[in-house]
ZARO-89418 format. One record per atom (N, C-alpha, C): residue number from 1; residue in one letter; atom name; x, y, z. Coordinates in steps of 0.001 Angstrom, whole numbers. Each point is the difference from the previous one (the first is absolute). Example, Ala and Ser with C-alpha at 12.3 -4.5 7.8 and 13.67 -1.06 7.14 Angstrom:
BEGIN
+-----+------+------+---------+---------+---------+
!  nr ! rest ! atom !       u !       v !       w !
+-----+------+------+---------+---------+---------+
!   1 !    A !    N !   13190 !   -5690 !    7800 !
!   1 !    A !   CA !    -890 !    1190 !       0 !
!   1 !    A !    C !     900 !    1200 !       0 !
!   2 !    S !    N !    -350 !    1050 !    -720 !
!   2 !    S !   CA !     820 !    1190 !      60 !
!   2 !    S !    C !    -770 !    1090 !     730 !
+-----+------+------+---------+---------+---------+
END
This chain:
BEGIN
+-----+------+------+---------+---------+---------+
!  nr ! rest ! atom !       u !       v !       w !
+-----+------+------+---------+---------+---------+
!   1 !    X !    N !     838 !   -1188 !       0 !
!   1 !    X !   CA !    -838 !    1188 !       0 !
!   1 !    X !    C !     879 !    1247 !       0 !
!   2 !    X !    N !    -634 !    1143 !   -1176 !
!   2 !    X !   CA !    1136 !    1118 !     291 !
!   2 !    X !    C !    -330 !     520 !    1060 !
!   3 !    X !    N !    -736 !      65 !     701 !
!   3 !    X !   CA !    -579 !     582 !    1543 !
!   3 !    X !    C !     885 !     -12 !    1435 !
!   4 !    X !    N !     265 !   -1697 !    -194 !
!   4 !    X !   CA !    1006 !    -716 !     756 !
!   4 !    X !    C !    1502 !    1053 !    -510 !
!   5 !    X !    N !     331 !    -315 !   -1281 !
!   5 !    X !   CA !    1082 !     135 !      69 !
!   5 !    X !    C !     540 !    1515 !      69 !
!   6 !    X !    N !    -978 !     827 !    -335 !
!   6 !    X !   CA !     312 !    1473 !     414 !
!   6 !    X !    C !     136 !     -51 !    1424 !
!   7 !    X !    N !    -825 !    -563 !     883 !
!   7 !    X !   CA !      11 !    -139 !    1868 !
!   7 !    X !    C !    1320 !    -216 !    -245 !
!   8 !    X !    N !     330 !   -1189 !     -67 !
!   8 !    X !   CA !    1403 !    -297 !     296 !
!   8 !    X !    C !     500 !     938 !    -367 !
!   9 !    X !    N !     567 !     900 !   -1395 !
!   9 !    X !   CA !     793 !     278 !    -825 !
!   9 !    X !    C !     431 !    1531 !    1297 !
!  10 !    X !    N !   -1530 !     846 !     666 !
!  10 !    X !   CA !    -109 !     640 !     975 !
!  10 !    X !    C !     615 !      34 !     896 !
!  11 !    X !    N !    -271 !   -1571 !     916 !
!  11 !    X !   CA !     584 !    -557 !     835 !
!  11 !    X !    C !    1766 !      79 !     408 !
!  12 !    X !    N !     497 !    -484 !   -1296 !
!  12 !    X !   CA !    1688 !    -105 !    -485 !
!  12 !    X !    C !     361 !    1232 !     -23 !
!  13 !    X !    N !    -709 !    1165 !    -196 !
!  13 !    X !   CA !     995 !    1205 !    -491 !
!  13 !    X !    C !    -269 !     742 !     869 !
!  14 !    X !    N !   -1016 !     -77 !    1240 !
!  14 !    X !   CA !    -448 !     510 !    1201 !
!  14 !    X !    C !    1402 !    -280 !    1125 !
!  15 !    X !    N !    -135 !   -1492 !    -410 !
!  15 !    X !   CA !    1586 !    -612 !     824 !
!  15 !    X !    C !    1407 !    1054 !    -451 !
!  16 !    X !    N !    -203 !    -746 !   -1260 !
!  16 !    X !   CA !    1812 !     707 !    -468 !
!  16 !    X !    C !     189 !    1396 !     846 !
!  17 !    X !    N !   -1502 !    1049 !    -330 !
!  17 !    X !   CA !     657 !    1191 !     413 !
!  17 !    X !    C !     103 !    -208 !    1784 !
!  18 !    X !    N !    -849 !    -702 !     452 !
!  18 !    X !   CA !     405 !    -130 !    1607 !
!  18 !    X !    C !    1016 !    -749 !     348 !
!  19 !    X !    N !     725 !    -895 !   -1010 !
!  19 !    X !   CA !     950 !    -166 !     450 !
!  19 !    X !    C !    1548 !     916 !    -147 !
!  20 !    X !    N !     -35 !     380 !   -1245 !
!  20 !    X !   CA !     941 !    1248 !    -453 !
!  20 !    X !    C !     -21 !     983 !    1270 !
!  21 !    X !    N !   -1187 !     420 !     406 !
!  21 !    X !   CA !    -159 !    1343 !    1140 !
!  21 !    X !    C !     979 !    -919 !    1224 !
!  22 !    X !    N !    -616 !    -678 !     443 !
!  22 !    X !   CA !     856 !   -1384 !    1232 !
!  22 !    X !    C !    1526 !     138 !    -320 !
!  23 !    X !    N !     413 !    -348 !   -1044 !
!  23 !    X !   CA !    1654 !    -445 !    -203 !
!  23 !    X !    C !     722 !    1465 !    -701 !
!  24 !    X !    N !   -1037 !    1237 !      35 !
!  24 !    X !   CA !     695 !    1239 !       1 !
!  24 !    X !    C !     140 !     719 !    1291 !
!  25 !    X !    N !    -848 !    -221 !     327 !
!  25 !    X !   CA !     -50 !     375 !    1905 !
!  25 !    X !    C !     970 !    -391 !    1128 !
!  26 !    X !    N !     121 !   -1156 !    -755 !
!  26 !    X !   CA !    1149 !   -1146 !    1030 !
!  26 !    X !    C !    1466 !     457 !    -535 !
!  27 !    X !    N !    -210 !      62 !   -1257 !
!  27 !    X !   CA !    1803 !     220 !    -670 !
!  27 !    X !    C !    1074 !     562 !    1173 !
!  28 !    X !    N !     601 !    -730 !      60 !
!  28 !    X !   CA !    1414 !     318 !     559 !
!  28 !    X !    C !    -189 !    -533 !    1564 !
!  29 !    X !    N !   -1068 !    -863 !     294 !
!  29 !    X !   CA !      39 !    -367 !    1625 !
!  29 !    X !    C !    -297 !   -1117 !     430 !
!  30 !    X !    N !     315 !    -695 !   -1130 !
!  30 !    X !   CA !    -422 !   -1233 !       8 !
!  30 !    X !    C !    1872 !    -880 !      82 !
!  31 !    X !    N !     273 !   -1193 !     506 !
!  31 !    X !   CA !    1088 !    -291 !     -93 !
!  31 !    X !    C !    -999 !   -1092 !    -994 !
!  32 !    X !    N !    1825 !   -1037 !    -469 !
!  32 !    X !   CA !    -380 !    -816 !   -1105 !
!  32 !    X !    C !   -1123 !   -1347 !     201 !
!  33 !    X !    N !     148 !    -629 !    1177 !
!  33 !    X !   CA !    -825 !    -477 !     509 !
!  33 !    X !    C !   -1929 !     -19 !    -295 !
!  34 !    X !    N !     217 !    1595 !    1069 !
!  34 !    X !   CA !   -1663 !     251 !    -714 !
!  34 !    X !    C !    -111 !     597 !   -1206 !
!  35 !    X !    N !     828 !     357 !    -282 !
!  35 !    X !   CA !    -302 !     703 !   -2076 !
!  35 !    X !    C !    -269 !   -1366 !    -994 !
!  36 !    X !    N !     988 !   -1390 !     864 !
!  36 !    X !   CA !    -528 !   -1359 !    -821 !
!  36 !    X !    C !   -1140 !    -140 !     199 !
!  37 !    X !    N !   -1185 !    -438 !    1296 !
!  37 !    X !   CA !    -460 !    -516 !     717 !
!  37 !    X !    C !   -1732 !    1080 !    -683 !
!  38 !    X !    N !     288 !    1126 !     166 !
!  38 !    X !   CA !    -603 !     895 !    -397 !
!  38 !    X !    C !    -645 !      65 !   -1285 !
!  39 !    X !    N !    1195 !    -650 !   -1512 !
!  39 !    X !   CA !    -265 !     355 !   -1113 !
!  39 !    X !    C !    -472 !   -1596 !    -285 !
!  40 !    X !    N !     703 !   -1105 !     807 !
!  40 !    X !   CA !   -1373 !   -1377 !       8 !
!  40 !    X !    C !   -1036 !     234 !      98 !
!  41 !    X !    N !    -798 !     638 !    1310 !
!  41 !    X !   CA !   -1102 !     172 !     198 !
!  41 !    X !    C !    -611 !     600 !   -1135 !
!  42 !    X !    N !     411 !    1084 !    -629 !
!  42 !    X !   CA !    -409 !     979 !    -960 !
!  42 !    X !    C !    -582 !    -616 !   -1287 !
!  43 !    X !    N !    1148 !   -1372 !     -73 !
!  43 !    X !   CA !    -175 !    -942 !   -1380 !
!  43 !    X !    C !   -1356 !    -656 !     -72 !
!  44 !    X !    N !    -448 !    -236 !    1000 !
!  44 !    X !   CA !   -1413 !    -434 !     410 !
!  44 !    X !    C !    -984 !     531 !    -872 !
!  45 !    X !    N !     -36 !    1482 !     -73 !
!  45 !    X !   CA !    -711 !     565 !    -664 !
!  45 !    X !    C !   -1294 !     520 !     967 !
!  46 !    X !    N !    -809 !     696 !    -445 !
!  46 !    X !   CA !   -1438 !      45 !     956 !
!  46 !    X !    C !    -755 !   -1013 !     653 !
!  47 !    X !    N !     321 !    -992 !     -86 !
!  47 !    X !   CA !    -659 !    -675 !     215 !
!  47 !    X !    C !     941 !    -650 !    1715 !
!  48 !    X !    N !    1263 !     532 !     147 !
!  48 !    X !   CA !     652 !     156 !    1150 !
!  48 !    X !    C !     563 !   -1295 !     295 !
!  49 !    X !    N !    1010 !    -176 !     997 !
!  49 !    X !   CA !     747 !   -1251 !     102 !
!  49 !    X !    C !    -804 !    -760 !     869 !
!  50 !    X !    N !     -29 !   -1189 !    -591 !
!  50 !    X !   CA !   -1249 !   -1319 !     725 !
!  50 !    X !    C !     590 !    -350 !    1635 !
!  51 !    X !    N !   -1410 !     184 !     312 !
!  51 !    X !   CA !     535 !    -318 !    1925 !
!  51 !    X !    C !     426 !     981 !     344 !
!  52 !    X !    N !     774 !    1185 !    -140 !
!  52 !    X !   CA !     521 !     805 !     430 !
!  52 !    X !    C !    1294 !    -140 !     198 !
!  53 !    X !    N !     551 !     833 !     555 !
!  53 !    X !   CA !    1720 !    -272 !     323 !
!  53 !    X !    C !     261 !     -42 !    1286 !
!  54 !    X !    N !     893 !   -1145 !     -42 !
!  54 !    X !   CA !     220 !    -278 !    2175 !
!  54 !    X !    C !    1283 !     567 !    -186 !
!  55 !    X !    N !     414 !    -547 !    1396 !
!  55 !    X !   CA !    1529 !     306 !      82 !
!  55 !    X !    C !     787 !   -1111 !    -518 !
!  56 !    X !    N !    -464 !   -1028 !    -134 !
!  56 !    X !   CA !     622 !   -1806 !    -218 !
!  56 !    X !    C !    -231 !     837 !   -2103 !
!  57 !    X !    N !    -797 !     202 !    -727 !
!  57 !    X !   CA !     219 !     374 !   -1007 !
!  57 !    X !    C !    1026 !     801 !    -302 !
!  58 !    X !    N !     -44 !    1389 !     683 !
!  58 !    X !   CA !    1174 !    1354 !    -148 !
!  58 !    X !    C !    1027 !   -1086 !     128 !
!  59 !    X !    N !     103 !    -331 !    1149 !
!  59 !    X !   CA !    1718 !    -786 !     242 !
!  59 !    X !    C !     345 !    -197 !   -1425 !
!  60 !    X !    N !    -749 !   -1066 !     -77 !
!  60 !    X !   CA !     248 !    -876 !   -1258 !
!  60 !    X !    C !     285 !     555 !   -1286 !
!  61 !    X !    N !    -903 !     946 !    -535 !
!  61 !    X !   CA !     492 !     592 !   -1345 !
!  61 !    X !    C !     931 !    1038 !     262 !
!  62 !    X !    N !     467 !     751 !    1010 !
!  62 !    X !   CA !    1029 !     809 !     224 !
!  62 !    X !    C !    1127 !    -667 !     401 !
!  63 !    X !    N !       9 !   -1269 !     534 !
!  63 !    X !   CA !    1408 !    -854 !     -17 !
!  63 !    X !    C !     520 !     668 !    1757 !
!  64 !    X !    N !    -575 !     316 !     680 !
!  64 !    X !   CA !      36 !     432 !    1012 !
!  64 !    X !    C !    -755 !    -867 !    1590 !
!  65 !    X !    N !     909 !     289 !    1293 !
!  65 !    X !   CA !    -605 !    -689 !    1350 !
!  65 !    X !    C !   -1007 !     817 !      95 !
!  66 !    X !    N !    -490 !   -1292 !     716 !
!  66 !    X !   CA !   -1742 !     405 !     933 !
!  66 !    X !    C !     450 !    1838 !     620 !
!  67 !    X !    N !     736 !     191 !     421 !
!  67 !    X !   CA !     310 !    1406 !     939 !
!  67 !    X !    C !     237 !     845 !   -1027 !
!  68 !    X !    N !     330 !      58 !    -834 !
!  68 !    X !   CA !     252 !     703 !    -989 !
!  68 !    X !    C !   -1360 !     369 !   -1141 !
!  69 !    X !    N !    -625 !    -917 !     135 !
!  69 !    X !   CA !   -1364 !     100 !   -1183 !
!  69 !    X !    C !   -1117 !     658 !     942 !
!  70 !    X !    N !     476 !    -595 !    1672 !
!  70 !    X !   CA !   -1373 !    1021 !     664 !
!  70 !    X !    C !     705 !    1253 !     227 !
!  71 !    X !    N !     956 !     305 !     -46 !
!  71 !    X !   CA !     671 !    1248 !     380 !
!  71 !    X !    C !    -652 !    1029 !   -1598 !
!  72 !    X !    N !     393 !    -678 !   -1643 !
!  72 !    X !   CA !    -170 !     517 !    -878 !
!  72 !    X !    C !   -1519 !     181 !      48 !
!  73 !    X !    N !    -633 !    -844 !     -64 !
!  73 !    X !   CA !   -1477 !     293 !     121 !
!  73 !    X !    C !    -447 !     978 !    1070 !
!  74 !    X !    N !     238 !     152 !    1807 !
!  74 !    X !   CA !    -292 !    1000 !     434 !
!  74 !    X !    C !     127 !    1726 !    -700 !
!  75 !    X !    N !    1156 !     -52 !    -884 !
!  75 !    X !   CA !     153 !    1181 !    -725 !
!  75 !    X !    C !    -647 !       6 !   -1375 !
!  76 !    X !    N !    -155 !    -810 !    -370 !
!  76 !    X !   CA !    -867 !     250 !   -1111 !
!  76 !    X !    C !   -1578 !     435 !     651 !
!  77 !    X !    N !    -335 !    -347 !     824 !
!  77 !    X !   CA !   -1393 !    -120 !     278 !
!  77 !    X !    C !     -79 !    2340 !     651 !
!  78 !    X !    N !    1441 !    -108 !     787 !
!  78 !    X !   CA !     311 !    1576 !      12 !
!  78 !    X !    C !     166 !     564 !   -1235 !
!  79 !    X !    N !     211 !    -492 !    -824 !
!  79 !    X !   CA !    -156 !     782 !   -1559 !
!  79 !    X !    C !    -670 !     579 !    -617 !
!  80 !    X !    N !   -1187 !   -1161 !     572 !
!  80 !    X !   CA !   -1242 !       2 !    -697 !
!  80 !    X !    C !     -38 !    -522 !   -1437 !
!  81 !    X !    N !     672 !    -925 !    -113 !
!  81 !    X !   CA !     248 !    -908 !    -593 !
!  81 !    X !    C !    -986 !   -1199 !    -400 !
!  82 !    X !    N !     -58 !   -1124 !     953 !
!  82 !    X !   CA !    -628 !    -755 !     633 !
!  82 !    X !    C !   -1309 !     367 !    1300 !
!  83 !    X !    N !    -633 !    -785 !     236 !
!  83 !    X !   CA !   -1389 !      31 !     925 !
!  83 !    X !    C !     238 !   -1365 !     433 !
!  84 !    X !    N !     -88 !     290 !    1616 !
!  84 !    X !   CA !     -86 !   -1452 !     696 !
!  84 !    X !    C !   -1325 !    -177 !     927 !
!  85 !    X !    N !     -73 !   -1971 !    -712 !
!  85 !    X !   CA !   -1266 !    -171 !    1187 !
!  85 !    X !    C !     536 !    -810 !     524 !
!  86 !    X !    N !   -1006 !    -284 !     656 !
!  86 !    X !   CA !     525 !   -1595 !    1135 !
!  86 !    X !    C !     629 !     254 !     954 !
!  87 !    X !    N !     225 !    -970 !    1152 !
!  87 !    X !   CA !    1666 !     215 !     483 !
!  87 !    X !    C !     535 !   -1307 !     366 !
!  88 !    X !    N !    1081 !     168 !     532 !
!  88 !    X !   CA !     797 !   -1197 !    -360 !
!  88 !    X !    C !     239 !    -894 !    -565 !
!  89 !    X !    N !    -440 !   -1033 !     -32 !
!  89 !    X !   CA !      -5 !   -1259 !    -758 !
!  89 !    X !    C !    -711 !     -82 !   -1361 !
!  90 !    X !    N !   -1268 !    1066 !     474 !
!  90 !    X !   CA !   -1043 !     148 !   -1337 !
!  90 !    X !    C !     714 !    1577 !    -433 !
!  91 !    X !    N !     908 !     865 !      30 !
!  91 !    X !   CA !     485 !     711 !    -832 !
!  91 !    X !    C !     194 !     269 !   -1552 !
!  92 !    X !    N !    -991 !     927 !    -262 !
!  92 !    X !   CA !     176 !     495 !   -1840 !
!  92 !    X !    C !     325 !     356 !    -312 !
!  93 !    X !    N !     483 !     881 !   -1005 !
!  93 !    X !   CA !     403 !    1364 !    -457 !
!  93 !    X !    C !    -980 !    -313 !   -1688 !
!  94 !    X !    N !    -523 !    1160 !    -277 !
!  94 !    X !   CA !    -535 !     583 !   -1429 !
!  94 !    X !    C !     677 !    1149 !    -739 !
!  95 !    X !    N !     211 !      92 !    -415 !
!  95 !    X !   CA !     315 !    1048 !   -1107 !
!  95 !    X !    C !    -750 !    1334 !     207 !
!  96 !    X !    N !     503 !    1209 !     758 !
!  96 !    X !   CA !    -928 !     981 !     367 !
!  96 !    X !    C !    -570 !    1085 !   -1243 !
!  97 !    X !    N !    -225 !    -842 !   -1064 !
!  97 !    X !   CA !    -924 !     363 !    -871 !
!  97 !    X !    C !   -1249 !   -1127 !    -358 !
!  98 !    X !    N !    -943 !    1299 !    -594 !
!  98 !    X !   CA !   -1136 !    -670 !     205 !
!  98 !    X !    C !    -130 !   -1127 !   -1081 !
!  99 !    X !    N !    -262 !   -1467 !     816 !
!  99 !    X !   CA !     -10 !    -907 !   -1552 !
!  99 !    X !    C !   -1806 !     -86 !    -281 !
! 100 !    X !    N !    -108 !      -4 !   -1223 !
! 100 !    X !   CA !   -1288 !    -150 !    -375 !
! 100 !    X !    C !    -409 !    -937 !   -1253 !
! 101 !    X !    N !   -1357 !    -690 !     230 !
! 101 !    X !   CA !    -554 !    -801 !    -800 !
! 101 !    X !    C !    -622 !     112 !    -984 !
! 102 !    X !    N !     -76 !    -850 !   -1134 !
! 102 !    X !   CA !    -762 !     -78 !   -1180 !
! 102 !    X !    C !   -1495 !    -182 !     481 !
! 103 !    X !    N !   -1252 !     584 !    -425 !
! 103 !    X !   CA !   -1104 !    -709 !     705 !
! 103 !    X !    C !      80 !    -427 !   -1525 !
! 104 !    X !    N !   -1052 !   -1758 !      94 !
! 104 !    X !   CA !     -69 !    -350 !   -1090 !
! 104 !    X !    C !   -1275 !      99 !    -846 !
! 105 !    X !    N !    -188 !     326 !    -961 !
! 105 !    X !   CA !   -1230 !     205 !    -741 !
! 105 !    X !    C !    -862 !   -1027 !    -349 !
! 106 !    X !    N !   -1208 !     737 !     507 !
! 106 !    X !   CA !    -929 !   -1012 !     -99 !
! 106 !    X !    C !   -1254 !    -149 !    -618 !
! 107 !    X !    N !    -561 !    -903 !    -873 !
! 107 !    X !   CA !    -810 !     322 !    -969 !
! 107 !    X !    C !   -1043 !    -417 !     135 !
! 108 !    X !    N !   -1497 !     640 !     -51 !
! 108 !    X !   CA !    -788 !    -803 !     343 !
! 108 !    X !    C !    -698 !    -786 !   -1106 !
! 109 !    X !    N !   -1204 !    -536 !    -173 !
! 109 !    X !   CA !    -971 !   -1118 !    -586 !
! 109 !    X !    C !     404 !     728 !   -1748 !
! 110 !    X !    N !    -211 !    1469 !      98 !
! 110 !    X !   CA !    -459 !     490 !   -1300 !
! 110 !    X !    C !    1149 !     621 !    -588 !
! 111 !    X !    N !    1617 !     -32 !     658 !
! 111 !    X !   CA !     364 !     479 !    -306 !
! 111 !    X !    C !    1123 !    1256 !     424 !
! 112 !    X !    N !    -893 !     693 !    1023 !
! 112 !    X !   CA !      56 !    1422 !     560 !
! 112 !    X !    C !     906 !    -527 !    1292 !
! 113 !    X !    N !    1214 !    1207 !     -74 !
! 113 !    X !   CA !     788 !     410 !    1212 !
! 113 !    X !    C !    -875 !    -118 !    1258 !
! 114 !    X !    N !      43 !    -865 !     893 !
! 114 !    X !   CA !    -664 !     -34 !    1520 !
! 114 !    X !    C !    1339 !     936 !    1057 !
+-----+------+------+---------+---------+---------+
END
């Protein structure tokens, strides 16, 4: 449906520019760590990184210890960077831009946009 795909097409370029504004804002305060960790998440696209991001993830794609990924993440989240829920064990982080959905189109009996 071209309906759908303009939503989406919306959707994608709503992102790009919120993400461009994000990684112009941040320039220069990010160490290499979260500038990796950061531009993963980003790859996601709008539709945002699945599950969210723990600290057992950050570690992992930044190549970095447990103390070090909650240390990087406490400052990202001061960035305003990242948004955290949970705590402890159930700890998230999102992407502190807004991710948003395709609604999907729906047609009724005759035809017509519902």
């Amino acid at each position: 449906m071209s309906i759908e795909a303009q939503r989406r097409t919306t959707v994608l370029v709503e992102f790009l520019i919120d993400k461009a504004k994000l990684l112009d804002r941040l320039r220069g305060q990010l160490n290499q760590r979260q500038e990796k960790v950061l531009l993963r998440m980003l790859l996601e696209g709008p539709d945002g990184f699945v599950g969210g991001l723990s600290a057992g993830k950050y570690a992992n794609i930044a190549e970095a210890s447990p103390a070090t990924a909650t240390r990087d993440l406490v400052e990202l989240v001061a960035l305003g960077a990242l948004v955290r829920t949970g705590e402890r064990k159930h700890t998230l982080y999102q992407l502190a831009i807004p991710l948003r959905s395709v609604t999907p189109v729906v047609l009724n009996e005759h035809g017509d946009l519902v």
